[in-house]
Backbone as CSV, one residue per row, in Angstrom:
resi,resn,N_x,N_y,N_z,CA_x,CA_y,CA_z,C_x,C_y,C_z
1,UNK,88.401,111.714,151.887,88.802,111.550,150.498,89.571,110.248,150.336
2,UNK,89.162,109.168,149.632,89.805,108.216,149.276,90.355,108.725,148.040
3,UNK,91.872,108.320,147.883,92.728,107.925,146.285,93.147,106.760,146.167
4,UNK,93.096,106.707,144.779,93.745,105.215,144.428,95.302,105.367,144.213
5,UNK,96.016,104.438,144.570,97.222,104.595,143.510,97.268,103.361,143.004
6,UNK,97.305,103.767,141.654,97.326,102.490,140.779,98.535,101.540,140.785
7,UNK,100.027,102.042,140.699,100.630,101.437,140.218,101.970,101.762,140.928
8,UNK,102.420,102.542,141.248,103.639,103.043,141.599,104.664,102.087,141.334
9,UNK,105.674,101.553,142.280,107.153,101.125,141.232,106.657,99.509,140.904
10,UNK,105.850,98.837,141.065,105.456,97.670,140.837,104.977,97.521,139.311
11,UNK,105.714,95.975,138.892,105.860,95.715,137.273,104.582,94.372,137.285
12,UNK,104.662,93.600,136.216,103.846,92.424,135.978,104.275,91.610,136.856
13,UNK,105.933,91.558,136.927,106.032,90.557,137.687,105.596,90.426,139.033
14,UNK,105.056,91.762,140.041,104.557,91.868,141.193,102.909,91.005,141.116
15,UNK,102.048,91.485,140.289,100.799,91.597,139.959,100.425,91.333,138.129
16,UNK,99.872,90.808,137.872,99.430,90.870,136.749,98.615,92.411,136.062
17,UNK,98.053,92.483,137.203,97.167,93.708,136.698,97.212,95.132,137.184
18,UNK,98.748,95.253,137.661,99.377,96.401,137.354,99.334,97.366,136.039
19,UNK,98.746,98.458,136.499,98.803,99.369,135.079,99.873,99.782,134.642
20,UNK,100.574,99.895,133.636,101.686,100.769,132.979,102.117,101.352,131.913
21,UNK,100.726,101.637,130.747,100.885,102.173,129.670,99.689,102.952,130.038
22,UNK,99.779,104.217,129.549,98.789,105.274,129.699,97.738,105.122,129.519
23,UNK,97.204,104.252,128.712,95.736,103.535,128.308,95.444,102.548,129.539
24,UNK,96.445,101.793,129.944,95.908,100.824,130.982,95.651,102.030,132.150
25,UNK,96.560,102.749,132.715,96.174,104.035,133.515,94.570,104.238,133.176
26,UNK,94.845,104.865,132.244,93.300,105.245,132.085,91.721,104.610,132.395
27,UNK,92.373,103.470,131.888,90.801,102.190,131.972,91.057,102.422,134.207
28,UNK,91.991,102.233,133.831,91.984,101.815,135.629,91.361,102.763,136.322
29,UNK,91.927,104.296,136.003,91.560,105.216,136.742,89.847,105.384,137.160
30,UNK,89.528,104.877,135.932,88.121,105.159,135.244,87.009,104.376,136.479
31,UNK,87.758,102.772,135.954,87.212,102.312,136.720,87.191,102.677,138.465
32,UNK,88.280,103.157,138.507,87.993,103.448,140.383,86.982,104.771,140.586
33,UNK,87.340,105.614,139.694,86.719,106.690,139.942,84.954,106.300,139.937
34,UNK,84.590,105.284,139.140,83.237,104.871,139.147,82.757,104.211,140.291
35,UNK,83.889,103.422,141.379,83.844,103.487,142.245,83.754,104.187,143.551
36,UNK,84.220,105.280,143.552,83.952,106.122,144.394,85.372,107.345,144.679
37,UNK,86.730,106.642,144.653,87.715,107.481,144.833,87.629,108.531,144.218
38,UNK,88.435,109.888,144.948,87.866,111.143,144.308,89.122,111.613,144.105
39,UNK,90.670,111.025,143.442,91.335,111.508,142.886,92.335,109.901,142.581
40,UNK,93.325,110.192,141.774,94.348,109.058,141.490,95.770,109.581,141.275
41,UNK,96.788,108.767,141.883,97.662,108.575,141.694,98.769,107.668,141.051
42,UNK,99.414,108.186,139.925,100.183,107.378,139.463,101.167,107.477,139.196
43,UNK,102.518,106.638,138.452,103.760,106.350,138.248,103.981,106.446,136.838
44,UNK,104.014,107.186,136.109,103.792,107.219,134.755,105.403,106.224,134.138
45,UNK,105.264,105.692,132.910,106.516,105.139,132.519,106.716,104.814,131.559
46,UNK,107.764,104.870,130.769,108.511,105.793,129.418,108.332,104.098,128.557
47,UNK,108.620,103.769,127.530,108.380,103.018,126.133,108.975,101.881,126.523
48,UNK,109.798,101.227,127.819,110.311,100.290,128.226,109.825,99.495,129.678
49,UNK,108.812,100.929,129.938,108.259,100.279,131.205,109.164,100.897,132.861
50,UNK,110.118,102.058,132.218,110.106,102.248,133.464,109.651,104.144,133.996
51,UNK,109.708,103.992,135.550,109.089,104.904,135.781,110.327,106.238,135.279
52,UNK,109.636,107.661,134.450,109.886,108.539,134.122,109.198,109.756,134.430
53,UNK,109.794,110.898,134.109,109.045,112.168,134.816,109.751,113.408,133.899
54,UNK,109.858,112.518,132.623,110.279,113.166,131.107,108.760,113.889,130.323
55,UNK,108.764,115.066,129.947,107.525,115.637,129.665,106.647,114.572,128.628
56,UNK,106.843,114.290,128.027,105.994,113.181,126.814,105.472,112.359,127.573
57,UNK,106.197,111.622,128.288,105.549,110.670,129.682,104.029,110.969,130.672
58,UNK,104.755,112.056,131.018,104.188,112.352,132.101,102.314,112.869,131.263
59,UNK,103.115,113.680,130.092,101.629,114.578,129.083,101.250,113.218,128.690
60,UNK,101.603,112.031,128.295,100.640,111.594,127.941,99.602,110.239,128.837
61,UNK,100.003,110.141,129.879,99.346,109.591,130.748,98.436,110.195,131.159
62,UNK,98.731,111.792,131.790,97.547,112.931,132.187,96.354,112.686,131.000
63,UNK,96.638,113.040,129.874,96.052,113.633,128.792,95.128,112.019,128.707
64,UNK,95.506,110.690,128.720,94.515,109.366,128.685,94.271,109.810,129.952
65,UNK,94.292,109.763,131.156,93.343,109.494,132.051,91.955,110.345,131.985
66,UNK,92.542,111.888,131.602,91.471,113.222,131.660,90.544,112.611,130.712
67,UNK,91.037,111.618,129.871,89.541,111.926,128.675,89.143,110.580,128.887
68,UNK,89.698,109.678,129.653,88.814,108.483,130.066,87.584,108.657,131.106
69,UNK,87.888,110.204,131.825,87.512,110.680,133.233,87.453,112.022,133.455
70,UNK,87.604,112.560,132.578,87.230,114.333,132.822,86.709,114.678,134.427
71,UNK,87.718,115.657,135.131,87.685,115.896,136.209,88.185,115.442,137.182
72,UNK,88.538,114.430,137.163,89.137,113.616,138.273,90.258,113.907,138.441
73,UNK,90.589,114.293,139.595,92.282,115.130,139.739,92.900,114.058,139.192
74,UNK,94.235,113.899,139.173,95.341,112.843,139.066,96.563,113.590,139.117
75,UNK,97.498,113.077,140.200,98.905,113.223,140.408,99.957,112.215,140.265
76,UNK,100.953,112.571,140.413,102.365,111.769,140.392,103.458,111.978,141.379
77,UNK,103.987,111.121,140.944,105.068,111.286,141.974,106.405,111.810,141.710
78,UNK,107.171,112.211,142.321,108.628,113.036,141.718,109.727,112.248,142.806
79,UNK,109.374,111.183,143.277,110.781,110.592,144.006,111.874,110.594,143.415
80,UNK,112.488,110.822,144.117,114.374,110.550,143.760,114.821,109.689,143.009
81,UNK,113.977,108.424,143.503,114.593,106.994,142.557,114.239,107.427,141.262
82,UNK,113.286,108.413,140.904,112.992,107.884,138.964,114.115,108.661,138.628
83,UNK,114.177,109.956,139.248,115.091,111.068,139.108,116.543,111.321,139.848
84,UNK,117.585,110.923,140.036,118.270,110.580,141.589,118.470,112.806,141.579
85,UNK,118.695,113.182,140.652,119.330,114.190,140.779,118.549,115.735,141.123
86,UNK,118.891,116.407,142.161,117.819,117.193,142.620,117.472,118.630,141.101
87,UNK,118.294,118.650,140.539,118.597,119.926,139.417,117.334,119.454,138.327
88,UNK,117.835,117.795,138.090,117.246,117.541,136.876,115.746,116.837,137.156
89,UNK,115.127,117.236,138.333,113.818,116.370,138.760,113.414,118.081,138.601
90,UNK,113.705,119.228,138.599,113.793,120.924,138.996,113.289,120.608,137.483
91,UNK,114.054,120.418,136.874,113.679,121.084,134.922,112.635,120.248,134.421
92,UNK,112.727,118.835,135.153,111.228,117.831,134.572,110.399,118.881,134.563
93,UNK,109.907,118.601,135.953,108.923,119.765,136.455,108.573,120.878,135.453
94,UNK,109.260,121.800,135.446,109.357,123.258,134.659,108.970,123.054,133.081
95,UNK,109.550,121.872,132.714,109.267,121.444,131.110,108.153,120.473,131.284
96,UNK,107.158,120.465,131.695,105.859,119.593,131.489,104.848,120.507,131.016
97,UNK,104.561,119.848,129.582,103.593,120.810,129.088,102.181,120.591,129.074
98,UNK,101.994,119.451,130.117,100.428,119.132,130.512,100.954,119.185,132.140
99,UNK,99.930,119.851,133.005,100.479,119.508,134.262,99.375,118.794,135.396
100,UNK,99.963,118.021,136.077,99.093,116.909,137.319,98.303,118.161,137.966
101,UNK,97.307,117.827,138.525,96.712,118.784,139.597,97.547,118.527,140.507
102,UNK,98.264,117.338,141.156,98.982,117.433,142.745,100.270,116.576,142.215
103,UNK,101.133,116.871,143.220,102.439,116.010,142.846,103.221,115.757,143.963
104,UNK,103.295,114.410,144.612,103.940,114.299,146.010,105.688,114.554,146.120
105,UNK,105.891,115.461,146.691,107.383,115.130,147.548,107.482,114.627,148.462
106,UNK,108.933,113.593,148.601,109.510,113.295,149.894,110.033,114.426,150.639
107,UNK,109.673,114.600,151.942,110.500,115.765,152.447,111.856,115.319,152.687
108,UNK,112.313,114.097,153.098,113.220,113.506,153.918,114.315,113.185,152.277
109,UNK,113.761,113.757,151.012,114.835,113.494,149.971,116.151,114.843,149.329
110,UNK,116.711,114.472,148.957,117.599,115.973,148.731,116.799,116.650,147.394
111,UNK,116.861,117.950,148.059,116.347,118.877,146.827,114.626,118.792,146.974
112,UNK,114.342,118.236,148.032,112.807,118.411,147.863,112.182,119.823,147.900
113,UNK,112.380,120.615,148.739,112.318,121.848,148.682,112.170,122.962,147.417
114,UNK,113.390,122.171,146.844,113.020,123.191,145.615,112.209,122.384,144.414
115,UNK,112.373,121.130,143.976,111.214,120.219,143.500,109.887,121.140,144.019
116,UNK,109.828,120.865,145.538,108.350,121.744,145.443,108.108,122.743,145.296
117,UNK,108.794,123.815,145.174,109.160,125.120,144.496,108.991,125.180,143.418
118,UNK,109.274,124.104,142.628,109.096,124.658,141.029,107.468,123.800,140.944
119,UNK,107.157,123.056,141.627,105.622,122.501,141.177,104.339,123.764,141.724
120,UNK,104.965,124.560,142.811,104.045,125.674,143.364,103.961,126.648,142.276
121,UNK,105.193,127.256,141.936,105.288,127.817,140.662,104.477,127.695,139.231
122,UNK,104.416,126.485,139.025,103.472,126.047,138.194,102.492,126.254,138.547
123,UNK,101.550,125.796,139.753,100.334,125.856,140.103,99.805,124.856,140.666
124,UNK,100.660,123.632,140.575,100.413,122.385,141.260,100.785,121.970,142.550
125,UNK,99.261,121.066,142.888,99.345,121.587,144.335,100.235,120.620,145.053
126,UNK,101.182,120.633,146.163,102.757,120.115,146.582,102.162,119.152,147.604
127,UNK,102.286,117.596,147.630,101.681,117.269,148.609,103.256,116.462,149.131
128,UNK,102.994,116.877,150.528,104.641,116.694,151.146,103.962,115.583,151.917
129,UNK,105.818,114.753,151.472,105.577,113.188,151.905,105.814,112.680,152.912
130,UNK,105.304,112.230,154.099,106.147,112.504,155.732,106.554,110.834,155.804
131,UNK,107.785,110.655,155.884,107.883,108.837,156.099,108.218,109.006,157.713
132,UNK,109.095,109.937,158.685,109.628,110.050,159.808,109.410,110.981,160.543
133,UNK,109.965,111.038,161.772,110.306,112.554,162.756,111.011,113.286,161.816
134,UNK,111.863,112.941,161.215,112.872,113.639,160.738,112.275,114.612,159.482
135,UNK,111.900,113.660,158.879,111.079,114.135,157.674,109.998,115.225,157.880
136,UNK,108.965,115.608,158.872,108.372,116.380,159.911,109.418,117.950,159.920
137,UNK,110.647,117.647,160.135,111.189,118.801,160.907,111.789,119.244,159.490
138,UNK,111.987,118.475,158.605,112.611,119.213,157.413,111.252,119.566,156.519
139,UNK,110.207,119.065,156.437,108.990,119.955,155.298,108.994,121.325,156.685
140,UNK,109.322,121.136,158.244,108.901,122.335,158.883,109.840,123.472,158.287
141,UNK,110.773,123.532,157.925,111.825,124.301,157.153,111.255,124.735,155.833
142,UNK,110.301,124.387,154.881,110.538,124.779,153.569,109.855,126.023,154.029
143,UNK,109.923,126.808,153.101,109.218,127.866,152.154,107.925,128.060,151.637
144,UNK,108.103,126.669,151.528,107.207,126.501,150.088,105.718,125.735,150.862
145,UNK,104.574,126.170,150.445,103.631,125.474,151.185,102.875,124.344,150.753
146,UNK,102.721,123.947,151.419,102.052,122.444,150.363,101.111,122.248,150.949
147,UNK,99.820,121.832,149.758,98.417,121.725,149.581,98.123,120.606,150.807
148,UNK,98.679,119.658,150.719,98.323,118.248,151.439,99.364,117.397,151.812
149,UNK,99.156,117.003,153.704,100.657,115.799,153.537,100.262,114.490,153.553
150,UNK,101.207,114.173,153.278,100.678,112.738,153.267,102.077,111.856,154.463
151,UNK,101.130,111.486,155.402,101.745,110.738,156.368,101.556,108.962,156.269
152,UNK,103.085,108.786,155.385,103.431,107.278,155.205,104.208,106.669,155.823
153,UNK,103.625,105.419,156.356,103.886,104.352,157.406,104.815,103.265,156.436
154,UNK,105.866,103.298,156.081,106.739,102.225,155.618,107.176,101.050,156.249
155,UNK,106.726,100.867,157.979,106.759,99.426,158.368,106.110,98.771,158.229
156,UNK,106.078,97.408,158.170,105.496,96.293,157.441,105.126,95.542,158.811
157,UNK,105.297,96.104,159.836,104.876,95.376,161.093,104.093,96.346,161.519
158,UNK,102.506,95.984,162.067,101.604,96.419,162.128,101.516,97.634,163.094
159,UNK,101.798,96.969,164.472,102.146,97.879,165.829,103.039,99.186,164.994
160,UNK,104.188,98.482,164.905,105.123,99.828,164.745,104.582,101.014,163.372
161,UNK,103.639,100.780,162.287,103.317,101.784,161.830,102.249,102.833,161.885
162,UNK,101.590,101.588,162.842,100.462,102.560,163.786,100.927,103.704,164.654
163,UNK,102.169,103.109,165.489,102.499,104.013,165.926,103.651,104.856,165.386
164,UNK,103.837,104.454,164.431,104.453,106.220,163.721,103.702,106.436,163.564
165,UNK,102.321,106.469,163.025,101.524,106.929,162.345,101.098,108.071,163.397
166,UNK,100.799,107.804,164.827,100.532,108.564,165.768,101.794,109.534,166.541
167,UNK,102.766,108.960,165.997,104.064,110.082,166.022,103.583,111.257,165.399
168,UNK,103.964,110.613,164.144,104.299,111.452,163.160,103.033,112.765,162.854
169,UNK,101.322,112.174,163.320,100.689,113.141,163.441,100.637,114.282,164.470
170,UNK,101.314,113.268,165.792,101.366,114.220,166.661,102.165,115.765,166.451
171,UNK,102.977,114.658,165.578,104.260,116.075,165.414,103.806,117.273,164.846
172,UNK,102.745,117.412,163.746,102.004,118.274,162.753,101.731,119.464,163.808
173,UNK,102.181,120.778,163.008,101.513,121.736,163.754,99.570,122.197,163.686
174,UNK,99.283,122.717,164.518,98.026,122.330,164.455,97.729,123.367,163.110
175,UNK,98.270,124.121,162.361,97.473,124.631,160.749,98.258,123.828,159.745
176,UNK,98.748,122.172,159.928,98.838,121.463,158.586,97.798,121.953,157.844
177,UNK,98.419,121.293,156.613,96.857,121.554,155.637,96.469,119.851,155.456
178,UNK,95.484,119.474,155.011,95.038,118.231,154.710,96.031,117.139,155.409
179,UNK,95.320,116.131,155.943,96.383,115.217,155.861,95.941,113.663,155.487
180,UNK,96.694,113.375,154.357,96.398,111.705,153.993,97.081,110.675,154.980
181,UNK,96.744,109.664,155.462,97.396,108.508,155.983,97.131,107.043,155.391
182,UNK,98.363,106.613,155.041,98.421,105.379,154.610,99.427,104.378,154.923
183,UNK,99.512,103.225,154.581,100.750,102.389,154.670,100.501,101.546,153.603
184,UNK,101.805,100.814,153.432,102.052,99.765,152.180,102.341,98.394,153.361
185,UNK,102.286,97.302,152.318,102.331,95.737,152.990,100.993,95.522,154.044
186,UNK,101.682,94.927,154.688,100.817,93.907,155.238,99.765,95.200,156.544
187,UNK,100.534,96.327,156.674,99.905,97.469,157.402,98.951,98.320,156.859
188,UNK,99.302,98.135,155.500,97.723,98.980,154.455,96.685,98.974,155.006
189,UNK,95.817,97.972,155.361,94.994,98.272,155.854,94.310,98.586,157.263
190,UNK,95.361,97.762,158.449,94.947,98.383,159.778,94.941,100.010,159.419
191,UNK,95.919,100.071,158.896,96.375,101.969,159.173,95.196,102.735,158.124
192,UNK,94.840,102.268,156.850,93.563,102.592,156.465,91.990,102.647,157.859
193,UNK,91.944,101.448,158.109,90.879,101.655,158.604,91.214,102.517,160.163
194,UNK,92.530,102.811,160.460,93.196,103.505,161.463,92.550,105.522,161.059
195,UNK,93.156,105.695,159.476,92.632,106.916,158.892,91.377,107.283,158.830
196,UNK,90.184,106.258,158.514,89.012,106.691,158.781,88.547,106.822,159.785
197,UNK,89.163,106.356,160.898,88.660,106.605,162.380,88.737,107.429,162.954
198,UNK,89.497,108.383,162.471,90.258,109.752,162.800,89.875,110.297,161.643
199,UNK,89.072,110.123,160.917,88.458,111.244,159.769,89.088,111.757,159.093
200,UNK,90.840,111.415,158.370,91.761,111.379,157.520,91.274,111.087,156.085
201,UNK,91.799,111.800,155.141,92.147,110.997,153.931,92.600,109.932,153.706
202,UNK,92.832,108.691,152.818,93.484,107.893,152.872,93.144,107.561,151.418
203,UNK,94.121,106.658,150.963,94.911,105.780,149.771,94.203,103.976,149.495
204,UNK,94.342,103.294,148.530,94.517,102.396,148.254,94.794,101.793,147.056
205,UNK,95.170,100.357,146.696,95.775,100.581,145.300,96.612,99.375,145.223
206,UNK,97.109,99.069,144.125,98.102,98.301,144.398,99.410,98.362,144.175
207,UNK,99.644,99.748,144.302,101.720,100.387,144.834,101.163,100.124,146.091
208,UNK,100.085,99.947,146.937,100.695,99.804,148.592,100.161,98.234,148.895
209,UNK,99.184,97.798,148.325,99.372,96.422,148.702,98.436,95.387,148.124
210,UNK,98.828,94.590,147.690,98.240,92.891,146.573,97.244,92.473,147.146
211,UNK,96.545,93.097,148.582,96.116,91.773,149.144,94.638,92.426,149.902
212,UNK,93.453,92.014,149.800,92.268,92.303,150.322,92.650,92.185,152.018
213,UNK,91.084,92.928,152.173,92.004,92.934,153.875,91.784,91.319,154.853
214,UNK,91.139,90.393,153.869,91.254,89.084,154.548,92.337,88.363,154.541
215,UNK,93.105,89.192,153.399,94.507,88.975,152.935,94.625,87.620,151.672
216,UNK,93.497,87.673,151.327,93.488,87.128,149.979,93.450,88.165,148.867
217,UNK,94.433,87.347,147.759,94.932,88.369,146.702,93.847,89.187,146.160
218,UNK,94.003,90.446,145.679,92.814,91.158,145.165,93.443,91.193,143.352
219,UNK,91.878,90.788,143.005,92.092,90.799,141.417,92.423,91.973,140.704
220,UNK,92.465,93.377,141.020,93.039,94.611,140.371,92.233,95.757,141.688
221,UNK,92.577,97.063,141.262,92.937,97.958,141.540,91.267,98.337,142.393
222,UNK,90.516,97.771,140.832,89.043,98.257,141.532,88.529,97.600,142.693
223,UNK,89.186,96.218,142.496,88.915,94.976,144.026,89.291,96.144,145.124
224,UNK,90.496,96.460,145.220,91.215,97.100,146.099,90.272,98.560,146.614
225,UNK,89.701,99.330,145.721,88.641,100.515,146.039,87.434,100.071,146.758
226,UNK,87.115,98.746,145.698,85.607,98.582,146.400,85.783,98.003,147.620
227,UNK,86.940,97.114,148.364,86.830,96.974,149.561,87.237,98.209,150.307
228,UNK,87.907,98.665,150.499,88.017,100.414,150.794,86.318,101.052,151.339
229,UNK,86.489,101.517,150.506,84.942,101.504,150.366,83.971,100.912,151.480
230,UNK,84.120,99.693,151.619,83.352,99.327,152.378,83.908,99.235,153.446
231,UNK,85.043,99.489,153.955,85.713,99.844,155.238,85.417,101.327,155.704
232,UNK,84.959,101.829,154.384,84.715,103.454,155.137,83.267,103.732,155.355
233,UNK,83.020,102.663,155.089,81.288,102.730,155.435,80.709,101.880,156.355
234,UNK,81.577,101.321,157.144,81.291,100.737,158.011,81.441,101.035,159.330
């Protein structure tokens, strides 16, 4: 399963062709999904441009992508930074009156646990976010079960996120459920073409990285799929 993520905390000033109004979401989504990715992820964000996880927000990004694309899952994210506070990321959640098919937690953030508690509750499926060892031993603690993890490589030096990457899977008990692997910067793509080799899910987009894998800039989101794409078919 390839996903895109369109946009996550990155503004114009990163990229020009960063999405961030629910309509640009939409065209984008559209376009990847015509490409081949079989779900999307995004950063939805409130009348000033920044990221929010306030019900109007969140309903109306869902609600443009579904009718640019009927069917195509699409999730979000519930990090700490949009939300710092574990109570009030709890009531986002609960008060969304359109809801994502999937919604990632950090395990390694406070209050993730119950964040994913109230998204199971709903019906949405919890995809737990592994950045560490550490992070590993605290989703091993929840309760709460989650649909899909997603094992993210946050070093920007190649070696070292490969090999978390092979940590951090090792660590998985053998009935995880799904597991995505990805990295951001300049590691996006070894560790992509690292995930298909091992028959993983994986990501691309430009929240994880600007740059084709020759490392010349990619013109938007769909540049970024269709080379994907051809890394997984090769």
């Amino acid at each position: 399963m390839l996903k895109a993520c369109l946009n996550g905390g990155r503004g114009r000033q990163a990229h020009p062709a960063v999405p961030l109004t629910a309509a640009e979401l939409a065209a984008d989504a559209a376009r990847c999904a015509a490409l081949g990715v079989a779900a999307v992820h995004v950063h939805p964000r409130d009348e000033t441009g920044v990221e929010s996880l306030r019900p109007a927000v969140i309903a109306d990004a869902l609600t443009a992508i579904r009718t640019a694309r009927p069917g195509l899952p699409v999730g979000v994210s519930t990090g700490a930074w949009i939300v710092p506070d574990p109570a009030a990321r709890v009531a986002a959640v609960r008060a969304w009156p359109v809801l994502p098919d999937f919604a990632s937690v950090n395990a390694h953030e406070p209050g993730a646990e119950a964040v994913a508690a109230a998204l199971h509750e709903r019906g949405v499926l919890v995809e737990a976010g592994l950045w560490t060892l550490d992070a590993v031993a605290a989703y091993r603690r929840w309760r709460v079960p989650a649909g899909r993890v997603l094992v993210e490589c946050m070093a920007e030096d190649v070696a070292v996120a490969l090999a978390d990457a092979s940590r951090v899977l090792a660590a998985l008990l053998a009935d995880a459920p799904s597991v995505l692997l990805h990295a951001e910067g300049p590691a996006t793509w070894p560790v992509l073409a690292e995930a298909v080799r091992r028959g993983l899910d994986t990501r691309i987009g430009l929240e994880d990285t600007l740059c084709l894998p020759d490392g010349s800039p990619a013109v938007d989101n769909a540049a970024l799929v269709a080379a994907a794409v051809t890394v997984g078919a090769s």
